[in-house]
LOMAR-559366 format. One record per atom (N, C-alpha, C): residue in one letter; z, x, y negated. Coordinates in steps of 0.001 Angstrom, whole numbers, plus 500000, padded with zeros to 6 digits. Atoms other than C-alpha are relative to their C-alpha. Last residue first. Example, Ala and Ser with C-alpha at 12.3 -4.5 7.8 and 13.67 -1.06 7.14 Angstrom:
2
s499940499180501190 s507140513670501060 s500730499230498910 a500000500890501190 a507800512300504500 a500000500900498800 
// end
This chain:
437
x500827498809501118 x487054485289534962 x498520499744500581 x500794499550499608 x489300482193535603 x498809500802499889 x501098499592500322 x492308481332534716 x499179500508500484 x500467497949499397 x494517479040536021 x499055500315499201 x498421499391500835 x496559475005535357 x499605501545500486 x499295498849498770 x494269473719538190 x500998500843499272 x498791501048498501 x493421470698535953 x500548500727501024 x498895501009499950 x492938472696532824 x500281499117500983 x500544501198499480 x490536475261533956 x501140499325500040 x498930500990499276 x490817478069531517 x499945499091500447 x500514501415499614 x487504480473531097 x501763499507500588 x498829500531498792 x487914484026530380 x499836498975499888 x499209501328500453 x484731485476529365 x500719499661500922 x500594501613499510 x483872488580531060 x500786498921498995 x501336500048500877 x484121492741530134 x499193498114500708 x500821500551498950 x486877492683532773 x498632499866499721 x500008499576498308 x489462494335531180 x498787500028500665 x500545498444500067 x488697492902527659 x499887501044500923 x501859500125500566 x488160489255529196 x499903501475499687 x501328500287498612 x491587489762531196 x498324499902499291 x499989498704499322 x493212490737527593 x499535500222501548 x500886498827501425 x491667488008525549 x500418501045500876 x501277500231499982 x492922485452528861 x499149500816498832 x500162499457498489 x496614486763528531 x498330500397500314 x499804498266500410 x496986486510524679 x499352500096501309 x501452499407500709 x495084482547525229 x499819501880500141 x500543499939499187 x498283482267527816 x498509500407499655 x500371498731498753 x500479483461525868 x498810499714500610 x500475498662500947 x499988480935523033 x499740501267501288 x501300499660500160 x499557478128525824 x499434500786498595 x500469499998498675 x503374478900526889 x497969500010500126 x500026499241499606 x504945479520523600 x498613500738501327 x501076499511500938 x503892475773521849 x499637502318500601 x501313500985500251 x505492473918524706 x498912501210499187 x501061499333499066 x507907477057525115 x498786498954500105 x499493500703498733 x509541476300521908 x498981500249501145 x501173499648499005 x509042478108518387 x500113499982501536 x501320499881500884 x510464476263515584 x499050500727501073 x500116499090499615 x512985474066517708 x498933500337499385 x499601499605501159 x514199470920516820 x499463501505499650 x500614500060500578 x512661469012519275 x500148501137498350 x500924498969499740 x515169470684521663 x498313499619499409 x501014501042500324 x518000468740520253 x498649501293499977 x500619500319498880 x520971469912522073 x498787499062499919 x500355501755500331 x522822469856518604 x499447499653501071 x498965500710500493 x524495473111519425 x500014498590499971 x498829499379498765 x521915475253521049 x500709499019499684 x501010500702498899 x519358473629518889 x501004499979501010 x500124501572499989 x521773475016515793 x499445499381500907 x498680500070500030 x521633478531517276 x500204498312499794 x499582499718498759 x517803478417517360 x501636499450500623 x501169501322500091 x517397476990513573 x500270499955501678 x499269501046500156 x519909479934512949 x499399498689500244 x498589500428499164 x518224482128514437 x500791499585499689 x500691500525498657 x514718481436513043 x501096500251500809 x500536501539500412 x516868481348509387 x499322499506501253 x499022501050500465 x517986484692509649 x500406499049500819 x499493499521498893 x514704486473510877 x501074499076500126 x498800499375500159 x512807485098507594 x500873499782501518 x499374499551498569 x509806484116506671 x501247500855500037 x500795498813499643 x509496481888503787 x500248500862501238 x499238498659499745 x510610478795502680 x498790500848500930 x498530500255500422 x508972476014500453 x500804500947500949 x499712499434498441 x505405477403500307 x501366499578499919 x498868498269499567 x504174476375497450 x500882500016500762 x498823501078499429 x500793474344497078 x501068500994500030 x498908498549500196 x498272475238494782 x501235499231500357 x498429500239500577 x495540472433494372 x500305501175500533 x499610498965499828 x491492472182494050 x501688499611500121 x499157499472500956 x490922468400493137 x500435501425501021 x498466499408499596 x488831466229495542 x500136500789498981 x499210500498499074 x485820464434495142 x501327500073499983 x500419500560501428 x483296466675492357 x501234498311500719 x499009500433501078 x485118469261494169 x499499498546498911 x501018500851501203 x483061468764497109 x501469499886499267 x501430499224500660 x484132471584499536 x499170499236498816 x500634501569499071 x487890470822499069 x498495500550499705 x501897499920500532 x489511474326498610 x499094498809500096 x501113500642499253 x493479474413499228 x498864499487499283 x501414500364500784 x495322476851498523 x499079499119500752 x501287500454499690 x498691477206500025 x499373499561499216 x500848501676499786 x501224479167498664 x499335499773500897 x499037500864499963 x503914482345498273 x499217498693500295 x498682499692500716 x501418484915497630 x501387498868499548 x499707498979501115 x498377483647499293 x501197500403499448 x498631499979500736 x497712481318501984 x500382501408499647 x499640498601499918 x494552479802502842 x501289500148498926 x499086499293500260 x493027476003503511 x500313501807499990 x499850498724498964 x489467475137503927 x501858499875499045 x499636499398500556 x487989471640503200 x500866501175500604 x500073500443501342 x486003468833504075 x501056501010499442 x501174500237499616 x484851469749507990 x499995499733498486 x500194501357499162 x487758471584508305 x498630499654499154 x501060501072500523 x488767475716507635 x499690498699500928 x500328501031498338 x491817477326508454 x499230498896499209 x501088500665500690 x492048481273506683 x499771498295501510 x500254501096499526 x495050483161507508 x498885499586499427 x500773500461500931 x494818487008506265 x499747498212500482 x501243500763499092 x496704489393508036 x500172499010498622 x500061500007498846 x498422492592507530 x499462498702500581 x499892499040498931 x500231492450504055 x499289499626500966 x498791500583498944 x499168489989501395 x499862501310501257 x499476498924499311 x497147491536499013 x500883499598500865 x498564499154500762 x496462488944496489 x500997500865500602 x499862499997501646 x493734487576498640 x501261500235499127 x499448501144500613 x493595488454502093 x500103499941498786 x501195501012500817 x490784490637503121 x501028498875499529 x500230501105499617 x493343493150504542 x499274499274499408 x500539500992500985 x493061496878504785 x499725498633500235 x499120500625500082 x495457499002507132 x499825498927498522 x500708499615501560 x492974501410508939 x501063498428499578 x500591498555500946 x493683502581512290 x499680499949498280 x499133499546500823 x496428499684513857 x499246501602499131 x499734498963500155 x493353497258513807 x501390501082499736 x499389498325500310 x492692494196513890 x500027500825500411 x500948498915499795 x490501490459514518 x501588501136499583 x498716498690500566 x491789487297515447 x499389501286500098 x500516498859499918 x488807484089515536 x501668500742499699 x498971499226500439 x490104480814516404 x499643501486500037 x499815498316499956 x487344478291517041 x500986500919499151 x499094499167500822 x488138474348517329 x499458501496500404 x500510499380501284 x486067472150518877 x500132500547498785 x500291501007501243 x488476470093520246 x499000500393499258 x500810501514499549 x487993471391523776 x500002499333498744 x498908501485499346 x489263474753522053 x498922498737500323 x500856501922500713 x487585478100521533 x500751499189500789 x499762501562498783 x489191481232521482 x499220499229499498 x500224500956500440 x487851485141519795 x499917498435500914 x499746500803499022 x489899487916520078 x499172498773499320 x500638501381500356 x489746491178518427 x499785499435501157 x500292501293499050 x491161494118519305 x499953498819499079 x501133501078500910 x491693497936518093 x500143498776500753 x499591499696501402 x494807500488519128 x499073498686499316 x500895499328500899 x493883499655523008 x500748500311498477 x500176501821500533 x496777499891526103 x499021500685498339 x500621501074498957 x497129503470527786 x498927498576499254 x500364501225500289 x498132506035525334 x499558499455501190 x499492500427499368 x499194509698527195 x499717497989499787 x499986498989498701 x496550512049526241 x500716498912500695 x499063498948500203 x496761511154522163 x500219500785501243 x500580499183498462 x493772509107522224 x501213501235499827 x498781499464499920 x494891507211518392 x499940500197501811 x499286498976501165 x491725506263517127 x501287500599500542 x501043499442500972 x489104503927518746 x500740500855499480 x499353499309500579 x491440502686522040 x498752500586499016 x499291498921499038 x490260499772523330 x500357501146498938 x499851499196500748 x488380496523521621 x500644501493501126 x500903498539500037 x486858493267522889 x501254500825499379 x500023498769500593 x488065490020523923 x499390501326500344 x500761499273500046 x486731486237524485 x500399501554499430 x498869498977500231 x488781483354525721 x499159501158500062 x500349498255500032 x487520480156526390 x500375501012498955 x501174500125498917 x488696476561526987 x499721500739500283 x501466499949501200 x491884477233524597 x499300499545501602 x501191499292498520 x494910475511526286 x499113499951499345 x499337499593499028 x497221473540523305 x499074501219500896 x500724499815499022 x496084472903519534 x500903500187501259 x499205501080498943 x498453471325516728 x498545500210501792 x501113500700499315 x496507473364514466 x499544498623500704 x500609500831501325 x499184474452512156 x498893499145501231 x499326501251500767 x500732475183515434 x499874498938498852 x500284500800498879 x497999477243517255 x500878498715499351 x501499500829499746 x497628479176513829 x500094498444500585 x500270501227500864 x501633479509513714 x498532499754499124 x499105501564499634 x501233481019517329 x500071498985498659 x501041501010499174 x497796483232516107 x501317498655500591 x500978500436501214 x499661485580513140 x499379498883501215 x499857500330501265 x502776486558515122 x499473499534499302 x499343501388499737 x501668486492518562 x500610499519498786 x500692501430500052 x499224488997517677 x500655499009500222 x500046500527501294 x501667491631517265 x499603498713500021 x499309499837500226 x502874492928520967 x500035499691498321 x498752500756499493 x500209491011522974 x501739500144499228 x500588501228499836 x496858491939520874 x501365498826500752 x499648500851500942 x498535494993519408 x499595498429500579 x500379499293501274 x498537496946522657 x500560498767499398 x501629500586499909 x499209495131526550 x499647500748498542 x501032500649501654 x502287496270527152 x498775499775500087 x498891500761500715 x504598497381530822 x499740499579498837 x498986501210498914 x502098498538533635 x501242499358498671 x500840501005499618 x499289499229530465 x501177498856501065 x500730499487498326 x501111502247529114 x500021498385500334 x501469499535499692 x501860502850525339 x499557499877501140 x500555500756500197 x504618500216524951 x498680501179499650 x500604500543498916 x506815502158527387 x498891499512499321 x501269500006500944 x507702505085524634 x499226498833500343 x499904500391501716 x511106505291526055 x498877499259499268 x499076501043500265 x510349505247529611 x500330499145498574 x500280501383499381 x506602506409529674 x501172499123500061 x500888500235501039 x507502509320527335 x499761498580500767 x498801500794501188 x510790510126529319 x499350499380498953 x500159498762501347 x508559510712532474 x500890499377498683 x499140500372500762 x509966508759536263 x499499500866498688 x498934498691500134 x507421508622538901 x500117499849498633 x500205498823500372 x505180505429539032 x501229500462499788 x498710498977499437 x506043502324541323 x499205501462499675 x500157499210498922 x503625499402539785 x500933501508500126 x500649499478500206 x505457496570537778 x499413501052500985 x500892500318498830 x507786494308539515 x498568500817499691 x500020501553499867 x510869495573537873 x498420500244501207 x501479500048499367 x509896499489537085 x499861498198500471 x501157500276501365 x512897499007534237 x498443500370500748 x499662501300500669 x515388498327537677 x499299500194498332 x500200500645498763 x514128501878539799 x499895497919499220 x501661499824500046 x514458504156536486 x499503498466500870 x500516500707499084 x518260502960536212 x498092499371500239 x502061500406500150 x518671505620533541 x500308499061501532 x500330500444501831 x522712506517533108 x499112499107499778 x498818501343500389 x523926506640537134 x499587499458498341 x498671499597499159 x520558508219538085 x500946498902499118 x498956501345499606 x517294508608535868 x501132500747501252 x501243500125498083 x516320511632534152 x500604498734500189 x499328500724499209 x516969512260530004 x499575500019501279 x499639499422498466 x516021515897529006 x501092498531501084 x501002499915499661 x514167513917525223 x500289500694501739 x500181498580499576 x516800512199524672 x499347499979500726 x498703499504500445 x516906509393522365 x500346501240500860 x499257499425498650 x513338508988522391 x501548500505499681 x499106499031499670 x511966506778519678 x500376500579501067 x498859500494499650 x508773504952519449 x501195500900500482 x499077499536501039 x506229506424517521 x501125499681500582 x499593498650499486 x503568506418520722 x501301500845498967 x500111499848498621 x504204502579520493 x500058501664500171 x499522501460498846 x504688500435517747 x499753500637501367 x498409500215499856 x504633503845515429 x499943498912500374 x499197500362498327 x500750504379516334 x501507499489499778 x499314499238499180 x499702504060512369 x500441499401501642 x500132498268500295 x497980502577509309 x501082500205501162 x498769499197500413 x498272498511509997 x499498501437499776 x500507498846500035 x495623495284510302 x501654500719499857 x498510498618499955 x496707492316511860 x499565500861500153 x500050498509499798 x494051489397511042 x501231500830500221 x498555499021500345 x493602485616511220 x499793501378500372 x499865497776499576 x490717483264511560 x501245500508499286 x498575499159500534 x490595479285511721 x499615501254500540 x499903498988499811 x487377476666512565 x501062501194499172 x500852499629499308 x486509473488512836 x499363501499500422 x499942498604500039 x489027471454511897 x499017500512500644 x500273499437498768 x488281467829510751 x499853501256500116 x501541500755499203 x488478466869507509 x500434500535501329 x500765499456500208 x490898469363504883 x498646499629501080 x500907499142501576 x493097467109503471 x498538500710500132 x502014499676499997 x492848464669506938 x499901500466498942 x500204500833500921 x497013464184506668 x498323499049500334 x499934501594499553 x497147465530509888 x499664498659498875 x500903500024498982 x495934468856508430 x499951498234500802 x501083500353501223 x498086468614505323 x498933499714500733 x500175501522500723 x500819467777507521 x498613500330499225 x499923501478499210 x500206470944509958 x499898498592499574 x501337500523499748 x499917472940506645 x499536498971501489 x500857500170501424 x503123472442505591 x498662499863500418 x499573501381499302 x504681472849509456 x499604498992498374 x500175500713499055 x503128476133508838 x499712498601500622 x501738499895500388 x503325477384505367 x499513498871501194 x500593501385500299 x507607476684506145 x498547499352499901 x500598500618501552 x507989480146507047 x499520498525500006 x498866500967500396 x510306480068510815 x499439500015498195 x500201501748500102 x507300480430512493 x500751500025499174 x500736499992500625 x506871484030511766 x500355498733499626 x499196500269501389 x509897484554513658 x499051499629499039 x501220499795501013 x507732484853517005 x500586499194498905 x499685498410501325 x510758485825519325 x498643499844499467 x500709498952500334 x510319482579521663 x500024500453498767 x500430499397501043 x513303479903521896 x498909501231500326 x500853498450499945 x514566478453525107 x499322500236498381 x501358499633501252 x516873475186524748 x499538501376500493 x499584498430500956 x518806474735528329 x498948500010499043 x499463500402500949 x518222470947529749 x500542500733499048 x499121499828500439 x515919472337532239 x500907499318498622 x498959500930499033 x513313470603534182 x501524500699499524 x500468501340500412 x510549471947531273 x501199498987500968 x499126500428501009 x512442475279531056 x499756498325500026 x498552500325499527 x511689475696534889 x500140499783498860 x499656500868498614 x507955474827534725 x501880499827500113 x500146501279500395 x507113476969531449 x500997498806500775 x498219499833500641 x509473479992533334 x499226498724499370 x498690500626499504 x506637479173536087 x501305500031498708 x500141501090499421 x503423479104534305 x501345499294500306 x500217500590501334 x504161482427532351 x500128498510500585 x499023499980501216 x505072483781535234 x500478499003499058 x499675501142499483 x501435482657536929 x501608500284499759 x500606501404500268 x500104484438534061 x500719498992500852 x499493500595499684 x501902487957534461 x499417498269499823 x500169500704498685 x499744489885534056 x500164499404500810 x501643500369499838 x499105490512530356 x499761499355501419 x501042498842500343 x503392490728530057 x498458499682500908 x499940499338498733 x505263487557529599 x498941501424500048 x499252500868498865 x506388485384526802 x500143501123501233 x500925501015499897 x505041488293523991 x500934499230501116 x501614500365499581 x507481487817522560 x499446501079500342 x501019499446501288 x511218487966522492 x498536499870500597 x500651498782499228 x513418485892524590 x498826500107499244 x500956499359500905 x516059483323522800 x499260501351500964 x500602498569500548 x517489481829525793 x499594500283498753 x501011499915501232 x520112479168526285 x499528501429499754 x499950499503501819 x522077479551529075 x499178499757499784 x499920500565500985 x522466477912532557 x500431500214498625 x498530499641499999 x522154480250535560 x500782498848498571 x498701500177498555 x519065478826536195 x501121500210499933 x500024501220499949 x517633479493532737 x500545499133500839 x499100500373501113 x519075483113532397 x499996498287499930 x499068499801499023 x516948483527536248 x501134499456498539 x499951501034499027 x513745482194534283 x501240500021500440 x499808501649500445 x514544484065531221 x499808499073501024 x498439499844500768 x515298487454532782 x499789498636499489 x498956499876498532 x511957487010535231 x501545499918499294 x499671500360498927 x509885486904532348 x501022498964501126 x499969501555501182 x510795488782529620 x499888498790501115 x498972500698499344 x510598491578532313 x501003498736499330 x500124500572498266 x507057492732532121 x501766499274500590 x500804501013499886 x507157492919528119 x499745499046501359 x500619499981499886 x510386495553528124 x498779498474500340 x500148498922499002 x513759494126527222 x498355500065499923 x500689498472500919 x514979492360523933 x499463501114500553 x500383499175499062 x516251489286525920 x499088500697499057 x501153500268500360 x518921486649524051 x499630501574500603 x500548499234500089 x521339484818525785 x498563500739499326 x501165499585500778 x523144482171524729 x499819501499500449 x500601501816499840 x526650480286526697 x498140500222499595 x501567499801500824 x527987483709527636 x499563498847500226 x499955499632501593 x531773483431528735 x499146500029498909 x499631501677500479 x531211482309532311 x500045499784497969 x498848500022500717 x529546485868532966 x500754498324499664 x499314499747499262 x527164485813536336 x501253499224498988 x500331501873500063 x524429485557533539 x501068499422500890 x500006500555501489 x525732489336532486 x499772498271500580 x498135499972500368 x526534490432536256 x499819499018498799 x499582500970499420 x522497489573536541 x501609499807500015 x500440501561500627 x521272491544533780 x500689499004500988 x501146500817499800 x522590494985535174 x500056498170499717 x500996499123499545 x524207497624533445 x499253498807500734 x501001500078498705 x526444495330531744 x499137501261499736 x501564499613500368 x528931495239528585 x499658499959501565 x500407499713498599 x531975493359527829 x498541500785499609 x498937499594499355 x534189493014524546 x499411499869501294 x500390500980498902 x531454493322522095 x501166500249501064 x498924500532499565 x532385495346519377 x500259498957500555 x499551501489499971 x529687495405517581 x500959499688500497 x500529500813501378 x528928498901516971 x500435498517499265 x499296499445501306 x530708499927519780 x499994499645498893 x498360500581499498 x529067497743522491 x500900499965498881 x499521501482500285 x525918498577521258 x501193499433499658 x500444500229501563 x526273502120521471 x499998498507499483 x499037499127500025 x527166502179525108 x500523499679498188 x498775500956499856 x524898499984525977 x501108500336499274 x500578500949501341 x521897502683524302 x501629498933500488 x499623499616501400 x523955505398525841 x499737498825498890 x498893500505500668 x523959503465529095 x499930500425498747 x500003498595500702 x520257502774529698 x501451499958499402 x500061499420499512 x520161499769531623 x499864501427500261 x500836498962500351 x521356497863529172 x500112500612501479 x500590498953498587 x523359495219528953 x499233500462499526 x500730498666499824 x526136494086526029 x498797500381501399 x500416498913498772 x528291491076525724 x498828500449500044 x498562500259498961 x530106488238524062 x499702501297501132 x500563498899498986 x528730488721520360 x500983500037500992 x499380498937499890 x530311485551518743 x499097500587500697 x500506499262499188 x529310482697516926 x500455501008500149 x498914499903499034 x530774479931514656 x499261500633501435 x499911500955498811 x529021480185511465 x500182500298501772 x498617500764498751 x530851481814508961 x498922499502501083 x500550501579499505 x527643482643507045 x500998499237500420 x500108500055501185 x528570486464506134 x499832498453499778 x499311499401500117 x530348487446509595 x500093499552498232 x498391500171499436 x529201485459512322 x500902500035498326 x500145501317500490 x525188485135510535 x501916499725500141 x500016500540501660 x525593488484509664 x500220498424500209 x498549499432500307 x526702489387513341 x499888499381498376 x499226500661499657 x523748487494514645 x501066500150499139 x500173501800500723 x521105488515512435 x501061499727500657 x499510500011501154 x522498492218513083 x499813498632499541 x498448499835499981 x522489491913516923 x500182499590498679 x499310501598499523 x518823490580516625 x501998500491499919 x499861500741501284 x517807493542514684 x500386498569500317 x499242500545500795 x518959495697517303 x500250498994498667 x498563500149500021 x517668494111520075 x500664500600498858 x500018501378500490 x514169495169518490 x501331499199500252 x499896500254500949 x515131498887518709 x500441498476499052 x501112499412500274 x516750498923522141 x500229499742498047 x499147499487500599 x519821497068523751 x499331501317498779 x501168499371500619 x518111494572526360 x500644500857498691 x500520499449498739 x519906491902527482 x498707500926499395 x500641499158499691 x522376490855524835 x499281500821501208 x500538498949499337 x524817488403524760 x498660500231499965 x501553499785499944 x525441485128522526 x501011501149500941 x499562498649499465 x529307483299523091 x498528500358500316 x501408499154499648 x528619480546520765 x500255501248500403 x500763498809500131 x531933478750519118 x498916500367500937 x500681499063499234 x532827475265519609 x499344501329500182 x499285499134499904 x534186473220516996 x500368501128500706 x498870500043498904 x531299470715517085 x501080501173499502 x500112501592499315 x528245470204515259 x501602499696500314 x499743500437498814 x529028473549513383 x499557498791500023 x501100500062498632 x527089475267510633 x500705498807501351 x498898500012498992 x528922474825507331 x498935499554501064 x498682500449500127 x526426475780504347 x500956499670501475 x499865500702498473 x524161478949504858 x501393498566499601 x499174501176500217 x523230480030500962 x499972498892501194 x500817501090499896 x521054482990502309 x501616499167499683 x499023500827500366 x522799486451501285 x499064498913499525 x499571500654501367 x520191488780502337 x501029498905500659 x500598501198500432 x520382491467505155 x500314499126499011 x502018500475499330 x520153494719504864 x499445499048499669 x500679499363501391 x523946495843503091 x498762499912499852 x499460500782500976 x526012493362505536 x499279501021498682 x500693501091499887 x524142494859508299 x499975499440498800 x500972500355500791 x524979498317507788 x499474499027499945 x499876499517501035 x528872498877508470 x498482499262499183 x499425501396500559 x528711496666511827 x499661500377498519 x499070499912499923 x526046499873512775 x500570498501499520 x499149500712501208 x522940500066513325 x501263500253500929 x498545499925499463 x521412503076515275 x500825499433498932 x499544499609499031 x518157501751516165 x501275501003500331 x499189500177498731 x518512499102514561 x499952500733500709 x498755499699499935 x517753500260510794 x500452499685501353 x499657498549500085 x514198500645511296 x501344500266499821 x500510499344498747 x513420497186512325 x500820501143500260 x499136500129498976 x515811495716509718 x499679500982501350 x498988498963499875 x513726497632507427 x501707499636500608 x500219498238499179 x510705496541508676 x501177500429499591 x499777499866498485 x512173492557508522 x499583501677500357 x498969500597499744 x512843492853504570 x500360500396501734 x499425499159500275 x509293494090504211 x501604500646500419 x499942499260498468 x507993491469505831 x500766501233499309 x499664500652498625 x509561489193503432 x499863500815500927 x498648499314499871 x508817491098500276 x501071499444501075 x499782498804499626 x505411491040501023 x501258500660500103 x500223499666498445 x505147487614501819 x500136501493500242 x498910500105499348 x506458486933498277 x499745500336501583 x499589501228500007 x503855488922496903 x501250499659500883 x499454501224498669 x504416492542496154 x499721498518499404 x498377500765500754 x502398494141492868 x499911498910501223 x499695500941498616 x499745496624494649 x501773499371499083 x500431500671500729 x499405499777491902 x500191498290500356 x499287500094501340 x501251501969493699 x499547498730499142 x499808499011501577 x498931501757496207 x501206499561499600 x500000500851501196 x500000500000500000 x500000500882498759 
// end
């Protein structure tokens, strides 16, 4: 970003969340309360009931969930507690624990659901075991929050089943795509139902960036770690394939294919779920990607740096997603960071700019240009507290990003990364609930 580049409000939003990013991986209780903002939360409870959350998963992105929690405990009052720690890496548990002052910790995920004490879990672990930790967290009967993507590229029939068990469950589930929780969304959804902009007929989005740091930047806390009693190499290979143990493939996992998919599974869910939502779309028909590694071939990379995706829906809907983490220019208008919504209908296009929506009618001599404004914005917070409350009120409409809307986001991610694999259109056959290349 120049010098010159005057933040919109979207910029000082994501902004906000990178330097939660970058502070978790060795927050402390000390730094939360200096990160995050002071949201005017008024009295949270339904009930008198506190929220015993835990932690599965103890990493970077775990820590910025610890700190929304603890802020929300600590600056918010509302009635939640950190009840427990896993990791399968102790230093990182270890650290947790401390920080927060969690009065249990785990080495393995299943003691933790085991716990009577944990009513909310939330899962911050590698892509291939999102999964399997929320199905078994669902059975055991907690509430998940589990970060995105749902499941990792290969997991499809996964994806199918944790759908399947939340749908006979009476446990809320939440997916880690915070994006939702900006208002633009469920704003432009009405404007869409309204009929402002006609019949949809076509939406694009982008995630451009400058750099590997989502994957070959990723920290190593020591670089002469091995597995054994500390590293439980054997339990972060899960069901993935059985490679020998390197500290670049543990730490670094989201460069290698058995455990990430690139930007298309570990960003894209951010800019294409509150697409699919403004949209009110479900199961694309087809599923078209391209890209692989164009820039960052470092020896050990796996998964691509470039990708574009382009769905189509039985409604006659097309969803183009295009980026890049090599070059970090967006076509959005007033500079908005990293992607660029655009959702055009048969009488007019929406797009969202520096706190708004714009909306374009194509016959102005008809309609009236307008400038809409965004009534909240994104914010980490606010998607766990919206979560937390669901938990509480047991009102699983309430929910900003629910596995209804989770389940055929993954599944488009899945089908763009089988098409780039496979150099084939992916094809979904809605009565067999599969894909097919």
């Amino acid at each position: 970003m120049s010098s010159k580049h005057q933040p919109s409000d979207l910029d000082r939003l994501l902004t906000r969340r990178q330097l939660l990013h970058k502070a978790a991986a060795g927050a402390t209780v000390a730094t939360v309360t200096a990160i995050a903002p002071r949201l005017a939360f008024g009295q949270a409870a339904t009930t008198a009931d506190r929220l015993g959350v835990a932690f599965i998963g103890a990493g970077g992105r775990a820590g910025s969930h610890l700190q929304n929690v603890h802020w929300l405990k600590t600056q918010a009052n509302y009635p939640v507690d950190i009840v427990a720690i896993c990791d399968i890496y102790r230093p990182r548990r270890e650290r947790a624990q401390k920080g927060y002052n969690a009065p249990k910790a785990y080495a393995d995920y299943r003691e933790l659901l085991a716990d009577p004490g944990v009513d909310v879990v939330c899962i911050a672990t590698p892509d291939h075991h999102h999964a399997p930790q929320a199905i078994a967290a669902l059975k055991a009967g907690k509430d998940v929050y589990v970060e995105k993507p749902l499941t990792h590229w290969r997991q499809f029939e996964l994806a199918k089943e944790l759908a399947a068990t939340a749908a006979k469950s009476d446990r809320m589930l939440q997916c880690g795509t915070q994006w939702l929780s900006c208002s633009a969304w469920s704003q432009a959804r009405q404007l869409i139902k309204e009929g402002r902009i006609g019949q949809p007929i076509q939406a694009q989005t982008e995630f451009f960036r400058l750099g590997d740091w989502g994957e070959a930047g990723m920290p190593v806390d020591d670089p002469k770690a091995e597995p054994g009693p500390d590293l439980n190499w054997e339990a972060f290979l899960g069901d993935s394939p059985k490679k020998p143990f390197t500290v670049n493939r543990y730490f670094c996992w989201r460069q290698y294919e058995d455990y990430a998919g690139g930007p298309v599974t570990d960003l894209y869910p951010h800019v294409y779920a509150p697409l699919a939502y403004a949209l009110d779309v479900q199961f694309p028909q087809t599923v078209v990607g391209t890209g692989g590694i164009y820039r960052y071939n470092n020896g050990t990379r796996e998964v691509p740096d470039t990708f574009s995706l382009l769905i189509e829906y039985p409604q006659k809907i097309s969803v183009a997603m295009i980026g890049t983490q090599g070059n970090p220019y967006t076509t959005g208008a007033g500079g908005d960071p990293v992607w660029a919504p655009i959702i055009r209908g048969w009488e007019g296009t929406l797009t969202f700019t520096g706190g708004e929506i714009v909306y374009r009618p194509i016959d102005e001599g008809r309609n009236k240009p307008e400038r809409i404004a965004v009534k909240e914005g994104i914010d980490e917070i606010r998607f766990w507290r919206n979560f937390l409350d669901a938990c509480r009120s047991r009102k699983r409409d309430t929910l900003l990003s629910p596995i209804e809307l989770a389940y055929p986001v993954q599944t488009a991610l899945i089908m763009g990364v089988l098409s780039q694999r496979e150099k084939k259109v992916a094809r979904f056959d809605a009565a067999a609930e599969k894909i097919v290349l």
